[in-house]
C-alpha positions as CSV (number, residue, x, y, z in Angstrom):
1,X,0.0,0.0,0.0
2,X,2.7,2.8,1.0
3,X,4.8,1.7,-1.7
4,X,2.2,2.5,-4.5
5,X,0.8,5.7,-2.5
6,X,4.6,6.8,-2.8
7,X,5.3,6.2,-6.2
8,X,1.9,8.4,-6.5
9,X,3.3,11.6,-5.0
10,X,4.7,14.1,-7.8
11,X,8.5,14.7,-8.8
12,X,8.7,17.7,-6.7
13,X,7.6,16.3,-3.2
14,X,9.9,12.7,-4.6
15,X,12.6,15.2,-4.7
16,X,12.9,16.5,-1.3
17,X,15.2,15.2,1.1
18,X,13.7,14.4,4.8
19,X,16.2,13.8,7.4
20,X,14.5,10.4,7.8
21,X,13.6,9.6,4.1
22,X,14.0,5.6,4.4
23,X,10.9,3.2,4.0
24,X,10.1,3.6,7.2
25,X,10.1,7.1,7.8
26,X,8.2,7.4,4.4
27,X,5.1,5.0,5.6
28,X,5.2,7.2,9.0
29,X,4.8,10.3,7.1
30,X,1.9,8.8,5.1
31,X,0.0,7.3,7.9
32,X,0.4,10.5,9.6
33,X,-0.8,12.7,6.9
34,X,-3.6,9.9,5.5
35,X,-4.7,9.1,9.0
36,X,-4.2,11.5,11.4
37,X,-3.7,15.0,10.1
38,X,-7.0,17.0,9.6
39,X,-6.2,19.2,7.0
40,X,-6.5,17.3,3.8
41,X,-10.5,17.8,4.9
42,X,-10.6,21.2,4.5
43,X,-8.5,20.9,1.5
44,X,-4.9,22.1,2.9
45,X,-1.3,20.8,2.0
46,X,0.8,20.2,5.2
47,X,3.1,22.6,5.2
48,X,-0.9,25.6,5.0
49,X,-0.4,24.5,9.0
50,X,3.3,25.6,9.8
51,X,3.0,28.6,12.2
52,X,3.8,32.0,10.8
53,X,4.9,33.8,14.1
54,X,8.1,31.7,14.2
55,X,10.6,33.4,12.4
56,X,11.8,30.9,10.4
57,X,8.4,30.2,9.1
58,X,8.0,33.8,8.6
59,X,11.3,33.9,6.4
60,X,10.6,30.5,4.7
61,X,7.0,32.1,3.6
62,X,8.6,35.6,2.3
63,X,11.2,33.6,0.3
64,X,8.4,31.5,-1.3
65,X,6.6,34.9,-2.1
66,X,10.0,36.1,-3.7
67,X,10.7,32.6,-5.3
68,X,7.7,31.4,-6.3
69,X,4.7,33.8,-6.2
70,X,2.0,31.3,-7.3
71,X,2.6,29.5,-4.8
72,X,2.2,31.7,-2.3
73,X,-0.5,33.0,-3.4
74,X,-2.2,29.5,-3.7
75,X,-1.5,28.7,0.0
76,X,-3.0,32.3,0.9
77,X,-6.3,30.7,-1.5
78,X,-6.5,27.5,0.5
79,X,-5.8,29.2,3.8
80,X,-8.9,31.3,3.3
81,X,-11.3,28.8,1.8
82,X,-10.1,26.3,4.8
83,X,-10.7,29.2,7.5
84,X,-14.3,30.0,5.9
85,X,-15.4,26.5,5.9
86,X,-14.1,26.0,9.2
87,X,-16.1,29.3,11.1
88,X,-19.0,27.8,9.4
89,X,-18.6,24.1,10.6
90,X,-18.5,22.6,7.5
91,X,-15.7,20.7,5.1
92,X,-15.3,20.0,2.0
93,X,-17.0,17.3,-0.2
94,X,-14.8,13.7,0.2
95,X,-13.9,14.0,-3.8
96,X,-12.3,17.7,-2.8
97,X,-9.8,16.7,-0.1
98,X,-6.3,17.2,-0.4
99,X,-4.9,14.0,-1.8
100,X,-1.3,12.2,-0.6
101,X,-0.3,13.1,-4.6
102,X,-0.5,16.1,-4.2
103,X,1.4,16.9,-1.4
104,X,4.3,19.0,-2.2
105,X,5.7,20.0,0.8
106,X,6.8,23.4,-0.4
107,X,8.0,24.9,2.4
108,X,10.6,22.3,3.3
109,X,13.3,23.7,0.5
110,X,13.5,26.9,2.5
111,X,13.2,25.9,6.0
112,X,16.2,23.6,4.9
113,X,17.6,26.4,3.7
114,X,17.2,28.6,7.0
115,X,18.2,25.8,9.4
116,X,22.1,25.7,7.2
117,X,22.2,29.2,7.3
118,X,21.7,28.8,11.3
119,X,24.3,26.6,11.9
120,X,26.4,28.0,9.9
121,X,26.3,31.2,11.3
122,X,26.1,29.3,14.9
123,X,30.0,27.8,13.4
124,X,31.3,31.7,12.6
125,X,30.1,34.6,14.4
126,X,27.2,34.0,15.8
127,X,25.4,37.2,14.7
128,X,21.8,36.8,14.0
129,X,19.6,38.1,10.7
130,X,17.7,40.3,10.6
131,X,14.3,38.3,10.5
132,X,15.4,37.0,14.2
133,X,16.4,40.6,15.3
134,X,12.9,42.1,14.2
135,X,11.0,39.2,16.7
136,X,13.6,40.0,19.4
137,X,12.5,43.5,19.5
138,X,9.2,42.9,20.5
């Protein structure tokens, strides 16, 4: 079952690299998502859920705006239509879900991304960017 559910999932989310990417660690991420995320109802891709006031979310998103526009503004779409359906108590139609091929994971490329830049600034001179300074200040 996992194995043909994973053969499913499109080149761009085949391409990604998770830290734990082996057979295992792929079934756990599709039982998790299939089974016990919420999300897919309301027609969201996992990384819609990722929590904008951490500031590496915050930089990951306004990379994806500079990056890849479309995308942005697609998750802004889905966030919106999930948020609508969700102060009214209702969910989409089964057929309309968010299905495991065509989860993308978008956000993970930049988060990646962010977390090298982190350590390797951790390894030299420990200064922080400027996203980080801006949620200091507060």
């Amino acid at each position: 079952l996992i194995q043909m559910a994973w053969n499913q999932v499109p080149a761009v989310a085949k391409n990604i690299a998770f830290k734990y990417n082996g057979p295992v660690g792929k079934y756990l991420r599709y039982v998790s998502w299939q089974y016990l995320w919420g999300g897919r109802e309301y027609g969201l891709q996992f990384h819609d859920t990722y929590f904008e006031p951490a500031p590496e979310v915050t930089e990951a998103l306004r990379r994806l705006n500079l990056k890849e526009p479309w995308q942005f503004d697609a998750r802004k779409q889905r966030l919106s239509t999930a948020h609508t359906l969700a102060v009214h108590g209702e969910q989409l139609p089964k057929a309309k879900w968010t299905q495991w091929d065509q989860e993308s994971w978008y956000l993970k490329p930049y988060l990646d991304e962010i977390e090298a830049e982190k350590k390797q600034r951790v390894e030299s001179s420990g200064i922080l960017p400027a996203y980080e300074l801006k949620q200091e200040a507060h």
